[in-house]
N, C-alpha and C positions, 0 to 999 in steps of 0.2 A: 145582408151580409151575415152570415154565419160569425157567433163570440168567437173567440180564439181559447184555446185550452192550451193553458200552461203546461197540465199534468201532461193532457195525450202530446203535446209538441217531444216532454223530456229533455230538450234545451239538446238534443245532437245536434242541430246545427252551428253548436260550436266549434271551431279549427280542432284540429289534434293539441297543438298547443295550450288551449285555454280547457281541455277537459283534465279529469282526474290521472293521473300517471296508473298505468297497468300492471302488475306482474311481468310482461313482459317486456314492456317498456323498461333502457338502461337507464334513458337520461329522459329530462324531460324540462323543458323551460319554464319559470318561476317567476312571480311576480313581477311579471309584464303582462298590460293588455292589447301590445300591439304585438305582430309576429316577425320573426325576424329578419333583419333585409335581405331583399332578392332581385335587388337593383332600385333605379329611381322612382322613386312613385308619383304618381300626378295628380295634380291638385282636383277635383272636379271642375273648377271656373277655368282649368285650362287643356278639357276636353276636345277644345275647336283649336287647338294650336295645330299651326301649319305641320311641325312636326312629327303629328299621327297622321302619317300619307299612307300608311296598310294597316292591312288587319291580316293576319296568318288565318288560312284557312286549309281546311284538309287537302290532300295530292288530288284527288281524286275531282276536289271544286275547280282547284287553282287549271285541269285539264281541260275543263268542260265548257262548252261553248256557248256564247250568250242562245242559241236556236232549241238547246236541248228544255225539258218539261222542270217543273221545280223551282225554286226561289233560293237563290244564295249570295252569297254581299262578296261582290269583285272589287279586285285593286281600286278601277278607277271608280266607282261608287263610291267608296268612302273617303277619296283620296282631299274630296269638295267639302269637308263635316266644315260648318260654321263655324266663322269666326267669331271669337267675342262672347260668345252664350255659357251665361252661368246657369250651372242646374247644381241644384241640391234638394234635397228631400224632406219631407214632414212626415211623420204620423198621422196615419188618419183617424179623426177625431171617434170615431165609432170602434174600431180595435182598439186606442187607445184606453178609453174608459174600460171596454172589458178587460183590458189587462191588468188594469188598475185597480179594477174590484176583485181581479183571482188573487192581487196581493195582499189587500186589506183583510181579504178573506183568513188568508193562510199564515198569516206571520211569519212568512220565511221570507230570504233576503235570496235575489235574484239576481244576478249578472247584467250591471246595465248594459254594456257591449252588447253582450247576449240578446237580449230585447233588441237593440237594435239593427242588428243582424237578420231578428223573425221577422221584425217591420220590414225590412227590404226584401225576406225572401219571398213574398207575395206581392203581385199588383196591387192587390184588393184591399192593402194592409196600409198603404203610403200613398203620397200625395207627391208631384215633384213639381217646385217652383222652376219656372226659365225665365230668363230676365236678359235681352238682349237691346243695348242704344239705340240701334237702327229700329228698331220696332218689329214685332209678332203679327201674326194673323191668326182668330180664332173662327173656330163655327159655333155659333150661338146655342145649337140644336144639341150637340154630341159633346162639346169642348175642347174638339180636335184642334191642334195645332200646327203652322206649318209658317214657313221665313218669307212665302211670297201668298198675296191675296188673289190670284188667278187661280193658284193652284186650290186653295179652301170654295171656288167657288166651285171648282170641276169636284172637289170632293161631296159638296151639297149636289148636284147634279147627280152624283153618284149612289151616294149612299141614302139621300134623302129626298129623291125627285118626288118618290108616291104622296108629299107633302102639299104638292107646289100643281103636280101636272097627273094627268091618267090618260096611259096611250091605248090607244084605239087601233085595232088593225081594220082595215078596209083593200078589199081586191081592187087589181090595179091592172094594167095590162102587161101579159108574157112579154120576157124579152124574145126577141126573135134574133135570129141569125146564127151564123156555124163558130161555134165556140172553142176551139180546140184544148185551153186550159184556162184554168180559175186559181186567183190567191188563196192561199189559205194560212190561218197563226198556225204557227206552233205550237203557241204558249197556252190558248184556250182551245182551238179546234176551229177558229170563226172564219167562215168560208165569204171571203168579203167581194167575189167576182172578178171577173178578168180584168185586167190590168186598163184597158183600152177601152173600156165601160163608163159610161158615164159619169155614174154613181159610186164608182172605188174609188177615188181621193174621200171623198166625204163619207166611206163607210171605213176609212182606214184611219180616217182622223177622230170620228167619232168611238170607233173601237181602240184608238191609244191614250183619249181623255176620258174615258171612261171607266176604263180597266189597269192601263198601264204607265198613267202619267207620272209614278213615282219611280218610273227609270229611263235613262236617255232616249231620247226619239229613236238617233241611229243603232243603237241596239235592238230597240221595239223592229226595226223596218228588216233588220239581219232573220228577225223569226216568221219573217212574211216568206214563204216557200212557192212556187208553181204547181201544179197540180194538175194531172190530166185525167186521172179516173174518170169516166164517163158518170160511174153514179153520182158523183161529189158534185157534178157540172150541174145533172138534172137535178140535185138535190137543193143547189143554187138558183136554177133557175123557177121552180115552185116557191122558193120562199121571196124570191124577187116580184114574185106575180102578189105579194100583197104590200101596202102603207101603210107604214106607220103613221099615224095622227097624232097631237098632244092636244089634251084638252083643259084648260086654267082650270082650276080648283079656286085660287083664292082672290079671285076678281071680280067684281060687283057683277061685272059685264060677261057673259058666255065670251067666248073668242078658243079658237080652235089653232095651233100652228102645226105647220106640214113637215119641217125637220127639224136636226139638231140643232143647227145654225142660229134656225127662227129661236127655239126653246132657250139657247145660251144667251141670246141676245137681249129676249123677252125677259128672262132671269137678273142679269145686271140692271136693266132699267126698273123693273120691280119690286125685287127680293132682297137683291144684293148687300142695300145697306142696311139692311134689319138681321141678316144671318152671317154677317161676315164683320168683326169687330178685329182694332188694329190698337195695340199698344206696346208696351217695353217691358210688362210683366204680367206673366199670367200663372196660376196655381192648377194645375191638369192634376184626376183622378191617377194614379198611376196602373188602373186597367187603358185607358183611353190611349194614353202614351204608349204602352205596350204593344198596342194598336194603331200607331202613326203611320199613314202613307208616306208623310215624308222620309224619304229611307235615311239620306246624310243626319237630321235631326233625330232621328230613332235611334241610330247606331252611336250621336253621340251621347243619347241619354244611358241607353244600353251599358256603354265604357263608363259610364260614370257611377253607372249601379255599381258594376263590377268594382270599383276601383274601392267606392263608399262601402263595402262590405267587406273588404280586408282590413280595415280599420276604420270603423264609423265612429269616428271622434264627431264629426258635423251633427250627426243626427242622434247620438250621444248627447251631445251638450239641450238641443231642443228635448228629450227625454228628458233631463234634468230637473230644465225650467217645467217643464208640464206637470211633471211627479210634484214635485215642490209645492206647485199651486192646490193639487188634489191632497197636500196632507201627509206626502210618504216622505220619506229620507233615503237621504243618499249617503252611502260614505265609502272607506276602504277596509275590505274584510283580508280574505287569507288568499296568501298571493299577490296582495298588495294590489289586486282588481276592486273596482268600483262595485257596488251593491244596491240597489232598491228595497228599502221596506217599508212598512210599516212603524216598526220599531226603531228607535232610536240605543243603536248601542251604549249603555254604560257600565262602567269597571264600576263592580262592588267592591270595597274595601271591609273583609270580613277576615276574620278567626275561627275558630274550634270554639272558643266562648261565647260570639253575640249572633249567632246563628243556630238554629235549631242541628239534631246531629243529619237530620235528612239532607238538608239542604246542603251542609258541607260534604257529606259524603260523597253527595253529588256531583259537587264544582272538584270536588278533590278526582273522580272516577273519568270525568269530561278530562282534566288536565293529564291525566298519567295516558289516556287511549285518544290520541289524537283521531277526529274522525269518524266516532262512534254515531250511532243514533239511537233516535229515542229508546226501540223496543232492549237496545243492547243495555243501557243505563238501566232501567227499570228493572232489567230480570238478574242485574248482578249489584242494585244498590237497591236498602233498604231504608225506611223511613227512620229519624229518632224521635225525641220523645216532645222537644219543645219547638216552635217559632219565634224568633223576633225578629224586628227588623235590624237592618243593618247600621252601622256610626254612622254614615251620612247621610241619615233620614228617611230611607227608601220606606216606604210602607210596608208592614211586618208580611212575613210570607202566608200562607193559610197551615189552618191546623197543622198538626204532626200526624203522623202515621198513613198520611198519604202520599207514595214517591211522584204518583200524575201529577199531580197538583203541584206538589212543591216544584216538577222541573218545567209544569205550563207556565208557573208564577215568576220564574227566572225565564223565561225566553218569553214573555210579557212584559216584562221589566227591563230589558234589552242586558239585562245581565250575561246572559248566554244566548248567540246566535244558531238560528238554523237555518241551513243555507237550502237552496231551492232542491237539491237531491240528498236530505233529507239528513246530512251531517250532523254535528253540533259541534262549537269553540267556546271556551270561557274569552268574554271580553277582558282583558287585563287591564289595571293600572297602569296607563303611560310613563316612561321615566322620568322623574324629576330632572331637568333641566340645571346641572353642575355648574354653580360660579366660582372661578377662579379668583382666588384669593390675590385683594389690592397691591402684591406686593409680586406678584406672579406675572402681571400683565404687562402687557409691552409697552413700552413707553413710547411717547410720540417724537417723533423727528422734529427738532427745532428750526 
């Protein structure tokens, strides 16, 4: 996996709301990290409620007929999304750490929202937990997931047969006799022979477990067409004139099976409980998931992306805990949004007297130009003459007559922040907390 870059990212994938107000911009929302409402929002663990029975899709899907070419998610497909199944998200531990060290690197303070917004906007970037009572099924091989163990075994038959089996073709003998038409998919092209043929239940069954078992049967059987084209017939019929063979791979003993039937059958009594694991919680790459056969469990992971990235409070709060453990800080910067650094923000308690003139100049230049940055500071403040440190201890700033130094030694010091596009804020002194005087205060009801 490729590090992640803070810089080339530039943090746009933040809302309009949480970016900087424009010139053109009238108004603009303030010190919130959530954005503002636009109906009910839903929780992730309650993605499988019965009450998501559709999904809005384009005019043009909602016309179109299960027989036509193309993959698109219909009413009744998702109307079935799991009951009960929590998903929520992680970081994954390898983006994580790189993000962690472009902080420590830079000293700037970063939008934890923000982060975790990046972490969602890539597969490759997050991990997502599902956790359902009834119990999961996984495949050992890929980590793919799915709510029924029949369907994981048709997916290792699928995606992972050259494991298990190596087919063999071998000639066979021509079908004979007058053929007038042949099935054919619509969906792949797979010319499975006339209807009244032997071998078509078993080349239709193998061709809907193999390819299209992640959508209704009777739909799969809607894209099974007639065909009379005379070349399509002869074209079925030479590939009829050869057998398929499967040959074990991982059997002490040679052994050879002649169809699918034999292969599936031979699969579960041998394979099955070493590639097919069942429990109530599993942790999936979130590339893998992006790539679920199961469609109702994809689409509800899918809604839950969605949902966690208008407001990733969930995956927010695990950023937190992990920053934490690695050393960084978290607090609330301008706007009243949450921040990652390095630095620990603290208010200096200074004057014109126990600070050098550079440093004041400075804090004094940062307060009057809300927003500036460094290069802006630098070419309109000049160094003075002395350094010390500050009344509450702070370590003395470095020599005089350098303005670099003096504004790296404040945004080191967490005296002054600089946020990730490259601003800078004096931290203030908090307001003292005003006690009302004993004789002011309310007296208690007898």
């Amino acid at each position: 996996m490729n590090p992640i870059s803070l810089s080339a990212i530039d943090f746009q994938f933040l809302p309009e709301w949480a970016r900087e107000p424009s010139a053109k911009q009238s108004t603009a929302i303030t010190g919130q990290e959530r954005p503002p409402r636009q109906g009910k929002r839903v929780r992730n663990d309650q993605v499988g409620s019965s009450k998501r029975s559709s999904v809005r899709r384009p005019e043009k899907d909602r016309k179109a007929s299960g027989s036509g070419q193309g993959r698109f998610i219909r009413t009744q497909d998702v109307q079935a999304i799991p009951l009960g199944v929590k998903i929520s998200f992680l970081p994954e531990p390898r983006a994580l750490e790189s993000v962690a060290e472009q902080i420590r690197s830079s000293i700037r303070a970063y939008p934890l929202f923000g982060l975790a917004r990046m972490f969602l906007d890539k597969p490759e970037r997050h991990h997502v937990r599902l956790q359902l009572p009834v119990g999961l099924h996984q495949c050992t091989i890929c980590n793919s997931v799915s709510l029924d163990g029949t369907a994981v075994i048709a997916h290792v038959l699928k995606r992972h047969r050259n494991l298990f089996y190596q087919e063999e073709r071998q000639p066979t003998e021509t079908p004979k006799g007058n053929f007038a038409s042949v099935a054919r998919c619509t969906l792949n092209g797979t010319i499975l022979g006339p209807t009244n043929h032997h071998a078509y239940q078993a080349n239709l069954m193998r061709l809907y477990k193999t390819q299209f078992a992640h959508i209704p049967f009777e739909r799969f059987k809607q894209s099974v067409v007639s065909v009379r084209d005379p070349e399509i017939i002869k074209k079925w019929q030479e590939e009829a004139a050869w057998k398929t063979m499967y040959k074990c791979l991982q059997m002490s003993e040679s052994g050879t099976l002649n169809s699918e039937i034999e292969v599936e059958r031979h699969f579960r009594e041998n394979h099955a409980a070493r590639t097919v694991r069942a429990g109530q919680e599993f942790i999936v790459e979130g590339e893998v998931c992006h790539q679920l056969e199961h469609l109702q469990l994809a689409t509800a992971i899918r809604l839950a992306r969605e949902n966690e990235a208008r407001f990733p409070v969930n995956l927010a709060g695990r950023l937190r805990e992990n920053f934490f453990k690695m050393g960084l800080r978290v607090f609330k910067g301008k706007k009243g949004m949450q921040f990652v650094s390095l630095v620990r923000p603290r208010p200096l308690v200074v004057d014109a007297n126990n600070v050098s003139e550079g440093i004041w100049a400075i804090l004094q230049w940062i307060k009057a130009n809300p927003g500036c940055e460094r290069k802006t500071v630098l070419k309109n403040v000049s160094s003075g003459t002395d350094s010390v440190g500050g009344s509450d201890g702070t370590p003395p700033a470095p020599e005089a007559g350098n303005s670099p130094q003096d504004l790296h030694w404040l945004i080191r010091q967490g005296h002054v922040i600089e946020y990730y596009d490259g601003t800078l804020e004096v931290v203030f002194q908090p307001p003292a907390k005003s006690k009302l005087p004993q004789s002011s205060r309310p007296k208690a009801l007898s």
